[in-house]
N, CA, C and O atoms as a GROMACS GRO file, in nm:
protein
  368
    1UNK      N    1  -1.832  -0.903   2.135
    1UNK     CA    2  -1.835  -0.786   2.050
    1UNK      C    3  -1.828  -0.830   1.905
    1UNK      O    4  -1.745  -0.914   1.867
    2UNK      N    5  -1.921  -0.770   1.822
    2UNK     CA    6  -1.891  -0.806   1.689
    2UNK      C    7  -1.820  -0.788   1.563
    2UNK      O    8  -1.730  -0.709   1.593
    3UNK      N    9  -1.815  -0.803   1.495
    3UNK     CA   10  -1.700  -0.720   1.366
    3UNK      C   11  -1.784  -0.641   1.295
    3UNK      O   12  -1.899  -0.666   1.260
    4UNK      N   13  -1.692  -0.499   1.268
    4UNK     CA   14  -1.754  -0.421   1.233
    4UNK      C   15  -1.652  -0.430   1.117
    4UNK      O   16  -1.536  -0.463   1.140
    5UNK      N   17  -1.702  -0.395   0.975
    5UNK     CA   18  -1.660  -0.402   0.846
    5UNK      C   19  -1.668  -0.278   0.812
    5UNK      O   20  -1.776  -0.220   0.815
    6UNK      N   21  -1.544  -0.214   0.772
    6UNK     CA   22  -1.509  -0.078   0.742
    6UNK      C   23  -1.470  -0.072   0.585
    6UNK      O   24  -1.402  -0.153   0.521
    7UNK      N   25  -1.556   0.090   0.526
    7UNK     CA   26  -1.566   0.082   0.440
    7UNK      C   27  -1.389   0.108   0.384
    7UNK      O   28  -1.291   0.117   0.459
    8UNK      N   29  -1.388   0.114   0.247
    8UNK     CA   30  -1.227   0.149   0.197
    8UNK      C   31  -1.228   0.290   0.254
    8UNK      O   32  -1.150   0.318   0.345
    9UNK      N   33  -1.334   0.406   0.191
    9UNK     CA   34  -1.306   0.542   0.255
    9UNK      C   35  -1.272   0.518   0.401
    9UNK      O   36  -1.194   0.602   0.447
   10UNK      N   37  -1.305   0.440   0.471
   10UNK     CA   38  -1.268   0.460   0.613
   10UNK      C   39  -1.161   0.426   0.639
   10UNK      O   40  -1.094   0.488   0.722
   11UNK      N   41  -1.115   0.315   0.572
   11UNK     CA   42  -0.945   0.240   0.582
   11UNK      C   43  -0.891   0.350   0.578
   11UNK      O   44  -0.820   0.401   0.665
   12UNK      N   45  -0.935   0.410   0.434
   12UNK     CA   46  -0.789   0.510   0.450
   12UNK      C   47  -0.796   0.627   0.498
   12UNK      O   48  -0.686   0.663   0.540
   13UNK      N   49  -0.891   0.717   0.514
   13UNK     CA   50  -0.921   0.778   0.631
   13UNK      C   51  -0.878   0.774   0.757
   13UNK      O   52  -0.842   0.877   0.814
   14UNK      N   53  -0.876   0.601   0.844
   14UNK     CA   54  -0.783   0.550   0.940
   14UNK      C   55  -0.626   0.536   0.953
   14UNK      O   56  -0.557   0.560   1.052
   15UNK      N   57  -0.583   0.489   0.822
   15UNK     CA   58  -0.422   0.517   0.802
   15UNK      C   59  -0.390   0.633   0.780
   15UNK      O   60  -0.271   0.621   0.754
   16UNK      N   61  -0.423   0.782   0.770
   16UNK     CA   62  -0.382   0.876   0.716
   16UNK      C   63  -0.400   0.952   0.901
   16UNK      O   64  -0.333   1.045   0.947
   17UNK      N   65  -0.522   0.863   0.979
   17UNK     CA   66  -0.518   0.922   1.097
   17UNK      C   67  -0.385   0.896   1.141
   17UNK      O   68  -0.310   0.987   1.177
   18UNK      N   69  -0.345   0.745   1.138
   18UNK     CA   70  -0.231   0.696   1.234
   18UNK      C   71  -0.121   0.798   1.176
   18UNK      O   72  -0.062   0.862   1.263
   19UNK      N   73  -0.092   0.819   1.071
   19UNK     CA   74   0.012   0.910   1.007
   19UNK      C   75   0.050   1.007   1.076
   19UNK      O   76   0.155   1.010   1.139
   20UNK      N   77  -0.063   1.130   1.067
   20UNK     CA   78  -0.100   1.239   1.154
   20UNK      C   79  -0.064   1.195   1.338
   20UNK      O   80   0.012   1.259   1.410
   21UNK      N   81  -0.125   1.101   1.370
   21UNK     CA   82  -0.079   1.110   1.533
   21UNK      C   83   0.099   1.043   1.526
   21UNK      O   84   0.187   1.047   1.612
   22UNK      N   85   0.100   0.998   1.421
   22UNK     CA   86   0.289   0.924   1.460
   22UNK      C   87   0.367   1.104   1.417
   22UNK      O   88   0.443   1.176   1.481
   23UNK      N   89   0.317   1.117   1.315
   23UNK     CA   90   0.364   1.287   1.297
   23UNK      C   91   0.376   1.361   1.409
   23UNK      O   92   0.479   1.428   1.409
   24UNK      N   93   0.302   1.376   1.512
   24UNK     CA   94   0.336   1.442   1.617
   24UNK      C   95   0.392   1.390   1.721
   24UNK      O   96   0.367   1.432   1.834
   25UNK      N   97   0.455   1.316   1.702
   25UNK     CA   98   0.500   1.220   1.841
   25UNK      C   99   0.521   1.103   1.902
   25UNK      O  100   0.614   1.052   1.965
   26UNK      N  101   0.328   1.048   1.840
   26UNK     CA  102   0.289   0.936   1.939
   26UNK      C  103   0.396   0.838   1.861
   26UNK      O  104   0.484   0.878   1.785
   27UNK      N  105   0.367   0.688   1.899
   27UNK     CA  106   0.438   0.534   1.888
   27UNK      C  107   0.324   0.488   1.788
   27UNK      O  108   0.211   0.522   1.823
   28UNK      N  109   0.333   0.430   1.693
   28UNK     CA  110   0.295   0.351   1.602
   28UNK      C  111   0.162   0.251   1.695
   28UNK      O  112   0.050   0.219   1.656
   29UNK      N  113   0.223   0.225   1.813
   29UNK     CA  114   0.117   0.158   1.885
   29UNK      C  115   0.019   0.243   1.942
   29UNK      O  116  -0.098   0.206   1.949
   30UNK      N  117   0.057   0.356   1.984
   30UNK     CA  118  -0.046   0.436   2.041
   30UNK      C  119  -0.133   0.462   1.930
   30UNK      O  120  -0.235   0.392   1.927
   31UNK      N  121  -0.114   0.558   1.823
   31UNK     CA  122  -0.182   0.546   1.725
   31UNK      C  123  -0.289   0.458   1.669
   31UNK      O  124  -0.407   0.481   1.639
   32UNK      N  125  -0.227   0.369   1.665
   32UNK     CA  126  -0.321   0.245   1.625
   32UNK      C  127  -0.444   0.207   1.720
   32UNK      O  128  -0.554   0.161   1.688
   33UNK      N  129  -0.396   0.240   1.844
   33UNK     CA  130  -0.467   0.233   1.963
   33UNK      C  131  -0.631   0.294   1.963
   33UNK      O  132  -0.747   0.262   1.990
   34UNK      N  133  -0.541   0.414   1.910
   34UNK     CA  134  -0.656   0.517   1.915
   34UNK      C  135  -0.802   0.507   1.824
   34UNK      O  136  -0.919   0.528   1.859
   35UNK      N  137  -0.738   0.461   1.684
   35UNK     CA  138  -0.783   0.437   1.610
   35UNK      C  139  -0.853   0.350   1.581
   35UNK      O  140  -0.916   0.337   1.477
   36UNK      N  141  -0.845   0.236   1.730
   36UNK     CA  142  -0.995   0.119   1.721
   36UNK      C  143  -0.962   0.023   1.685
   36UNK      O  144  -1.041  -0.070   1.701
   37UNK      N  145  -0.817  -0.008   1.613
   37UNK     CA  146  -0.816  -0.127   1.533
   37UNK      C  147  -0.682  -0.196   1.588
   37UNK      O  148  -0.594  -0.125   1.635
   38UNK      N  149  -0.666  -0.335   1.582
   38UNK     CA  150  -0.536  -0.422   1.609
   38UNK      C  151  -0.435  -0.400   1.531
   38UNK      O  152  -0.448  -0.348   1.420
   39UNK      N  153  -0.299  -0.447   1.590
   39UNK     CA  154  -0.204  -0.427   1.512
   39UNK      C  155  -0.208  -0.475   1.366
   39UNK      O  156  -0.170  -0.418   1.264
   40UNK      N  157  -0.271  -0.608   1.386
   40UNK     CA  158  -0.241  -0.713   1.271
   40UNK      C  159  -0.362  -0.651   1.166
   40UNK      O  160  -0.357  -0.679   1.046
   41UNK      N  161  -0.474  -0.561   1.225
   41UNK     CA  162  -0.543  -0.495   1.118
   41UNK      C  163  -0.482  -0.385   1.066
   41UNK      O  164  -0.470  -0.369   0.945
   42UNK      N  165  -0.440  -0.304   1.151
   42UNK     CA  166  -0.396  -0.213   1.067
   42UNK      C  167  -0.241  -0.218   0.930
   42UNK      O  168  -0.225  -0.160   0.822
   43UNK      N  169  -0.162  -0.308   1.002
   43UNK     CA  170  -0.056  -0.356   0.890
   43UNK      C  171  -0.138  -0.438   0.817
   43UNK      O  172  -0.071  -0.474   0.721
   44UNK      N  173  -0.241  -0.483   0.812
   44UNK     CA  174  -0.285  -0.558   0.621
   44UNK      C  175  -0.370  -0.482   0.605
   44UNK      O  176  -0.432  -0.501   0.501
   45UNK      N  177  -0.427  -0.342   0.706
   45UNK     CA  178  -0.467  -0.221   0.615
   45UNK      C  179  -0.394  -0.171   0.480
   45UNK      O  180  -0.420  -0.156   0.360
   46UNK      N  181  -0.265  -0.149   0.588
   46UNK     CA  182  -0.147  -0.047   0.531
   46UNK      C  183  -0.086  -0.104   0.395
   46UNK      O  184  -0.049  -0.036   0.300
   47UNK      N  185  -0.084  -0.259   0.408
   47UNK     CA  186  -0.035  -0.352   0.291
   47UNK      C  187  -0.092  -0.310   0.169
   47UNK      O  188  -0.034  -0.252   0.076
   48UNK      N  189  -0.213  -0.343   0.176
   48UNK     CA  190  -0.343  -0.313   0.082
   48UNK      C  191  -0.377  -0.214   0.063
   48UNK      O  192  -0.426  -0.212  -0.050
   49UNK      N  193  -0.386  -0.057   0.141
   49UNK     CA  194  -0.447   0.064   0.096
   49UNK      C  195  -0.318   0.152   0.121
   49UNK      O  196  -0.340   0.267   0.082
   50UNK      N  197  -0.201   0.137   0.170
   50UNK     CA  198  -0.125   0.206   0.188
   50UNK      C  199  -0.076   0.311   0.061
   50UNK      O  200  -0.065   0.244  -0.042
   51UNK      N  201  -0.054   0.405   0.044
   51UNK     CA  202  -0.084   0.540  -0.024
   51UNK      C  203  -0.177   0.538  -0.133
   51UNK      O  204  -0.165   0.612  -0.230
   52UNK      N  205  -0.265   0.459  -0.118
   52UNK     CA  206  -0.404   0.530  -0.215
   52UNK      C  207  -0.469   0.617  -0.126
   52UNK      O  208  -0.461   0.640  -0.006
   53UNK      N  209  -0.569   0.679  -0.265
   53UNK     CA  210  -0.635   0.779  -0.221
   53UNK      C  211  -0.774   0.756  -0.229
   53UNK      O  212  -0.818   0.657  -0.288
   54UNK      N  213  -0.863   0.858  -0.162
   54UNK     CA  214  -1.039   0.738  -0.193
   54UNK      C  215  -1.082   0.734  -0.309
   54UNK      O  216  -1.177   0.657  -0.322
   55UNK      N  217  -1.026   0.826  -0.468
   55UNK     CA  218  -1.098   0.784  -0.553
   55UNK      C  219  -1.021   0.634  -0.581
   55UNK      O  220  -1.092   0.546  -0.628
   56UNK      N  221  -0.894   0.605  -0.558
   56UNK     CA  222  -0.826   0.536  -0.611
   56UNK      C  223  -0.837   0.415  -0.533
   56UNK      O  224  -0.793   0.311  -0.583
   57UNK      N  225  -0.900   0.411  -0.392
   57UNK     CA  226  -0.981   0.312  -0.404
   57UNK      C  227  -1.100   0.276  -0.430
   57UNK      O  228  -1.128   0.156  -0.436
   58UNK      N  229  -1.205   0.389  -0.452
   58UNK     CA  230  -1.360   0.292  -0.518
   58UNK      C  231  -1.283   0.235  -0.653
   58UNK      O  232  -1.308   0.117  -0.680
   59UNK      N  233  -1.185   0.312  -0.748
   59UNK     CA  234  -1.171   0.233  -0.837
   59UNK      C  235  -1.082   0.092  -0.818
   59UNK      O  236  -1.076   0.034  -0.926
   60UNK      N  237  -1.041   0.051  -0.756
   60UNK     CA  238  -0.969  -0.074  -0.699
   60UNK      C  239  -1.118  -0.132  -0.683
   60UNK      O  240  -1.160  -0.185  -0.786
   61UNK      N  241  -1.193  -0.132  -0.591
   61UNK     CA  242  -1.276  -0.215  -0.567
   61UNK      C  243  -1.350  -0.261  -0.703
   61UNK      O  244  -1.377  -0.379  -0.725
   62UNK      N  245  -1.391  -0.125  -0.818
   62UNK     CA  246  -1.482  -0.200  -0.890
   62UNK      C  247  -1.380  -0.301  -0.983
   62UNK      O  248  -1.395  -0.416  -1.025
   63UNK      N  249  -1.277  -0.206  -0.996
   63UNK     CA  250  -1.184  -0.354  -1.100
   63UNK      C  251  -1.188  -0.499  -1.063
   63UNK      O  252  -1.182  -0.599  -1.133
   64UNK      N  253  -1.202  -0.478  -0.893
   64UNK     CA  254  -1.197  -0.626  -0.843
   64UNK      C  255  -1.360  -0.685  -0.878
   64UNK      O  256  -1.394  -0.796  -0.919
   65UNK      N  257  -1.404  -0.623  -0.862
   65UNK     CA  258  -1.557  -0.664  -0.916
   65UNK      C  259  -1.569  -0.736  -1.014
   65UNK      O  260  -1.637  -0.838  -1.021
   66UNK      N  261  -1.486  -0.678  -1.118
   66UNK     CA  262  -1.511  -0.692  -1.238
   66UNK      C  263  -1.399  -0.780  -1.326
   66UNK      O  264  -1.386  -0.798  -1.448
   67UNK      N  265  -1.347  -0.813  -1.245
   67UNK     CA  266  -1.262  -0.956  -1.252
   67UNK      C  267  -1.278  -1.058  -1.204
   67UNK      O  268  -1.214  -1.159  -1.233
   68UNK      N  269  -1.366  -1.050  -1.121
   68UNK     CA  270  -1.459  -1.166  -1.044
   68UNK      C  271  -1.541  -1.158  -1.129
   68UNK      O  272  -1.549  -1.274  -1.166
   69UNK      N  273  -1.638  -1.077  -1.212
   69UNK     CA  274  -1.723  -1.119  -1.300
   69UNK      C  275  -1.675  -1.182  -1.411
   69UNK      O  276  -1.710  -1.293  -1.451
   70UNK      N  277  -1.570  -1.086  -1.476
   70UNK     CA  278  -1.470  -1.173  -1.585
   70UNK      C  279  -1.422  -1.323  -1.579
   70UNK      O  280  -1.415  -1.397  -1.677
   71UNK      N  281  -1.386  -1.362  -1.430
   71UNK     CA  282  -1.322  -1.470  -1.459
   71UNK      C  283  -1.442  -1.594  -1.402
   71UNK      O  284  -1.403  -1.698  -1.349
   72UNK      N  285  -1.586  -1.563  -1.421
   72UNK     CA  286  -1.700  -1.631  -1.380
   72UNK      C  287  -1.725  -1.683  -1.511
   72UNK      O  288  -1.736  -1.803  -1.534
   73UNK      N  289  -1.733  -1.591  -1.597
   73UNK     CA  290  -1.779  -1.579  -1.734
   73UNK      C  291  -1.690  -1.669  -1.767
   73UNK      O  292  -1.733  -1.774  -1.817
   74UNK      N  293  -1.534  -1.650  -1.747
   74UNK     CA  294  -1.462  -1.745  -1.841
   74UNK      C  295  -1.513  -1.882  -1.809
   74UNK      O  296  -1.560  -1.947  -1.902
   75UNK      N  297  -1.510  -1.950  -1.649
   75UNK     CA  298  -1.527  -2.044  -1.636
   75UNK      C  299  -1.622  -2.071  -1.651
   75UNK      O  300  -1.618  -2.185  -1.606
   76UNK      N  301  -1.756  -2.050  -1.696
   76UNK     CA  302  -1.837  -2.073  -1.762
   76UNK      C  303  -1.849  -2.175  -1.902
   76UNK      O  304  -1.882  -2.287  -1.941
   77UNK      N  305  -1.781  -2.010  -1.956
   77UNK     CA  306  -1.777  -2.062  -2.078
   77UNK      C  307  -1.689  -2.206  -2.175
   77UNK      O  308  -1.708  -2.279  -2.273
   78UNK      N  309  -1.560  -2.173  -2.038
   78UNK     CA  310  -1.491  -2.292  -2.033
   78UNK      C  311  -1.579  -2.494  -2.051
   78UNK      O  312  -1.566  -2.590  -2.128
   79UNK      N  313  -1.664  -2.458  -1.920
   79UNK     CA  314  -1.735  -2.579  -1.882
   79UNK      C  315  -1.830  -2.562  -2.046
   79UNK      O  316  -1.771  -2.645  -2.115
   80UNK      N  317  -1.918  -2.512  -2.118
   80UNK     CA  318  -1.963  -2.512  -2.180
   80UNK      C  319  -1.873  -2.564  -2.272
   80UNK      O  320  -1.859  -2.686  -2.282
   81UNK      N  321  -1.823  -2.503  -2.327
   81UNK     CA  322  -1.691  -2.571  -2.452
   81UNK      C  323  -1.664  -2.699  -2.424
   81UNK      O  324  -1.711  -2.778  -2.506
   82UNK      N  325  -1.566  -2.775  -2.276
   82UNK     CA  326  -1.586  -2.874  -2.279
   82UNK      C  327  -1.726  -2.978  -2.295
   82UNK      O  328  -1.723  -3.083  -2.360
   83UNK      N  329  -1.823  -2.938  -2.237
   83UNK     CA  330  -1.930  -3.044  -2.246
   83UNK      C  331  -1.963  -3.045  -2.370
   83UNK      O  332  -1.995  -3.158  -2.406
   84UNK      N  333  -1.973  -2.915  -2.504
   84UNK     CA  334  -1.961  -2.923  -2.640
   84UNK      C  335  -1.886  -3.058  -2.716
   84UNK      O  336  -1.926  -3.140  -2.799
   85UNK      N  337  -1.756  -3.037  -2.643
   85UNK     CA  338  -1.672  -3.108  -2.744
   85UNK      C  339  -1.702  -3.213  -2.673
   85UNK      O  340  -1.700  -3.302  -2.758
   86UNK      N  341  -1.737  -3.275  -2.543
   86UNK     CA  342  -1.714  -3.453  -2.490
   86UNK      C  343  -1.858  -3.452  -2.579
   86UNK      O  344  -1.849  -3.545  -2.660
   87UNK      N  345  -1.973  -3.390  -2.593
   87UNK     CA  346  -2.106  -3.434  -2.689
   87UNK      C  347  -2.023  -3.444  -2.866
   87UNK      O  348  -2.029  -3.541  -2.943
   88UNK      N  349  -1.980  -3.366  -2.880
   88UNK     CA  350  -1.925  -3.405  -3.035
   88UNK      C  351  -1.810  -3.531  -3.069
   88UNK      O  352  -1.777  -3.576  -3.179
   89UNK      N  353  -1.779  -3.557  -2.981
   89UNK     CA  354  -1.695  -3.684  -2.989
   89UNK      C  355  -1.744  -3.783  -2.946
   89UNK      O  356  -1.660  -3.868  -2.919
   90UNK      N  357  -1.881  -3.822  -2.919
   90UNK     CA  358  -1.957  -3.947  -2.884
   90UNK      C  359  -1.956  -4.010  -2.765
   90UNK      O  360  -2.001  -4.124  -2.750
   91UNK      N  361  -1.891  -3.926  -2.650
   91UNK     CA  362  -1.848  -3.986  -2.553
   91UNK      C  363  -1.970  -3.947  -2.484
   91UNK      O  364  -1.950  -3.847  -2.416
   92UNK      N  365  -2.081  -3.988  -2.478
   92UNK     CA  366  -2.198  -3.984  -2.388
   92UNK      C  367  -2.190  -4.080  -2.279
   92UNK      O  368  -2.281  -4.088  -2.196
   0.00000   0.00000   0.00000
């Protein structure tokens, strides 16, 4: 069987299910059960999306985007600066 990659709306969509079925009764395991996913997925769901909401995660995702672009750029620019300065100090 293969892995299926769930979007953030669905994460939390999924934790707000387990909520709702532990709300009425069920066991934390049943819940989870129901819901398709392993224990060990749904606690580093819960870690990571636990009380956001879906706008509040598309915006999580693009920040992460965009700190992965940020910190591309730095190292970039980093490597550039150094190879600047080892060419200006004669060290060819």
């Amino acid at each position: 069987m293969g892995k299926k990659r769930h979007t953030a709306e669905e994460i939390v969509a999924k934790l707000r299910q387990v909520d709702v079925l532990t709300a009425q009764g069920r066991t934390v395991a049943e819940a989870i059960r129901q819901i398709g996913v392993t224990e060990v997925t749904y606690y580093r769901w819960r870690s990571e999306y636990g009380g956001l909401k879906s706008d509040q995660v598309k915006r999580l995702k693009e920040l992460e985007m965009e700190n992965a672009r940020l910190r591309r750029a730095v190292s970039d620019l980093t490597l550039e600066k150094l190879i600047l300065k080892e060419a200006a100090s004669g060290n060819w």
